[in-house]
N, C-alpha and C positions, 0 to 999 in steps of 0.2 A: 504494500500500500504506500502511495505516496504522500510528501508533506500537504501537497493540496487537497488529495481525497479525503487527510487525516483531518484536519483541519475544516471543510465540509462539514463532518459526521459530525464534530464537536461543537457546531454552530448549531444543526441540524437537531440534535442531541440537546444543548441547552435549549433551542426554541419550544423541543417537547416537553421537557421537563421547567420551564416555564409554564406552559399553557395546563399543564396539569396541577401546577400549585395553586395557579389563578383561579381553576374549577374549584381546587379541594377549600378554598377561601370561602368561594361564594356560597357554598353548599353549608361549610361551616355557618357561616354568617347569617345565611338567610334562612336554611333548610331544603332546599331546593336546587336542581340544576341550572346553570346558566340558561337565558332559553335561546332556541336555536338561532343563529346569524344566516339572516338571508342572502344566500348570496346568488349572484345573474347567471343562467346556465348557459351552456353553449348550445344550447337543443330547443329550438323551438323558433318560431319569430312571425316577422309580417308576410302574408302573402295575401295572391291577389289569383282565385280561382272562380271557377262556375259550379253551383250545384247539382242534382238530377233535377232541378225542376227549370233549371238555365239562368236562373239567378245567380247574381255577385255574392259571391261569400267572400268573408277576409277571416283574421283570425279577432277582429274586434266584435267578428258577430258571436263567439263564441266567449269573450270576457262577461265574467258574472257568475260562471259558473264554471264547474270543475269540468274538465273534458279529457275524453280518449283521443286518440289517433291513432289511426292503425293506414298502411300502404298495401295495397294489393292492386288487384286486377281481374276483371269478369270471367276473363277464360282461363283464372288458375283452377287445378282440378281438385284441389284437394284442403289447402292450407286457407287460402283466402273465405268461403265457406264455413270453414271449421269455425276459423276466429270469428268472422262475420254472427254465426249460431252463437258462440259461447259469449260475445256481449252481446246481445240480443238476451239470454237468460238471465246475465247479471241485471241487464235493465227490469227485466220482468221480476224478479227478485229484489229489487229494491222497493217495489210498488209504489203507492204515490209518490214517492223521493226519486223514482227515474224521470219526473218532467224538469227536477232540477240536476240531473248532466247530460250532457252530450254526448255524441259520439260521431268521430268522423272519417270516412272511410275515402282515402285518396288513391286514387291510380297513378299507377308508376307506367299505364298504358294509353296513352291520350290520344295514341292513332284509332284506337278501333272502340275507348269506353267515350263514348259522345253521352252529354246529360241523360238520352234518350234509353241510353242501353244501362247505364245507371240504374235510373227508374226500376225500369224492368227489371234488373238486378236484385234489388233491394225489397222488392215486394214477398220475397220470401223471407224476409228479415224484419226485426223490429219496426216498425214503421214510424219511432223517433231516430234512426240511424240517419244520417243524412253522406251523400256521396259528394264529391268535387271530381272536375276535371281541369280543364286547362289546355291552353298550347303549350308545344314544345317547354320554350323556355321557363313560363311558368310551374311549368309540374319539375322542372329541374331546378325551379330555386325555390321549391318548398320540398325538394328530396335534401337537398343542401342543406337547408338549414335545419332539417332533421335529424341529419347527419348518415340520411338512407341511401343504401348502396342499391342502383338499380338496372339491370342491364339486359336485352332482347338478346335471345339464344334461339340460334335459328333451328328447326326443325327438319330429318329428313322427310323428304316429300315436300317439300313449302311450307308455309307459312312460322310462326315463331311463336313462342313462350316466355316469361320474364323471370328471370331471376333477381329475388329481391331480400332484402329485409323486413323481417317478419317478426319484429316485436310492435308490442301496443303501449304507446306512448301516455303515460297520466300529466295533465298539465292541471295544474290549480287555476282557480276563480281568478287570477290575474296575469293568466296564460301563461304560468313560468313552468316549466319541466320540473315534475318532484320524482318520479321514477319509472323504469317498463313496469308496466301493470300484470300479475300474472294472472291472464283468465283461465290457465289450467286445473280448477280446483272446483270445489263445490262455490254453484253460482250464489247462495247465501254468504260464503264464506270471502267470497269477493265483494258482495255487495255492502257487508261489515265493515270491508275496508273504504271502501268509496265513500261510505256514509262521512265516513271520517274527513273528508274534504269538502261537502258542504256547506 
């Protein structure tokens, strides 16, 4: 190890062992944990897309309330669906508390998911799910700043499929990123947790 990495670690090192004395302070003192410091995430931001019913959405129409985000695509076969079903149950499991979150379901395929095949999409799903599209550039600067990797794999015989990321995004009432949401669990068990952002 050298003088500089050593040096590092014992700056590194006193910062930790500062910020722990300054907790075991306040806990003394008050009884209680510090409470959490908010801080700006890198996940999440402005965009500027269309709904399934052809309307402007931003992400101001979603501030007020706590919301999902999930990415997919109409012609995935298996994953997009799934996720699609398992909020759709959380929503129904929260019962009157699901008219306060959201959920929103963006395509990473804007050649072929037009508002219209949205719709139609979605009508097997919760009917508070709401879809976006977008051109080009737009659905790529709301994968950006998602931080979603998205990419068309072509198919033999023609046509293509997307390869994408496939987590569900929780943003609080002030559209800040608090963590992926796991919808793999009992839809109660999820909706326990959402309740908690409210």
């Amino acid at each position: 190890m050298n003088v500089r990495t050593a040096r590092l670690l014992l700056v590194l090192g006193a910062f930790v062992a500062g910020l722990v004395l300054f907790s075991s302070v306040v806990f003394i003192v008050t009884g209680r944990s510090p409470a959490p410091i908010a801080m700006s995430s890198a996940v999440g931001g402005p965009f500027k897309l269309v709904d399934q019913n052809s309307q402007p959405i931003t992400e101001q129409d979603l501030i007020g309330q706590p919301y999902l985000v999930f990415f997919g695509f109409t012609h995935c076969p298996d994953v997009c669906p799934t996720t699609l079903f398992e909020v759709s149950e959380i929503l129904r499991s929260l019962g009157s508390d699901g008219d306060r979150v959201r959920a929103l379901f963006v395509t990473v395929d804007p050649e072929r998911d037009t508002p219209e095949k949205l719709k139609d999409y979605l009508s097997s799903f919760d009917p508070r799910l709401i879809a976006a599209t977008g051109d080009d550039a737009a659905i790529k600067a709301v994968e950006k700043a998602y931080r979603v990797y998205a990419k068309k794999v072509p198919l033999d015989g023609g046509g293509y499929t997307m390869d994408h990321t496939a987590i569900v995004y929780l943003m609080d009432k002030e559209g800040r990123f608090v963590a992926p949401f796991n919808v793999k669990r009992r839809p109660d068990d999820a909706a326990a947790d959402l309740r908690r952002y409210l």
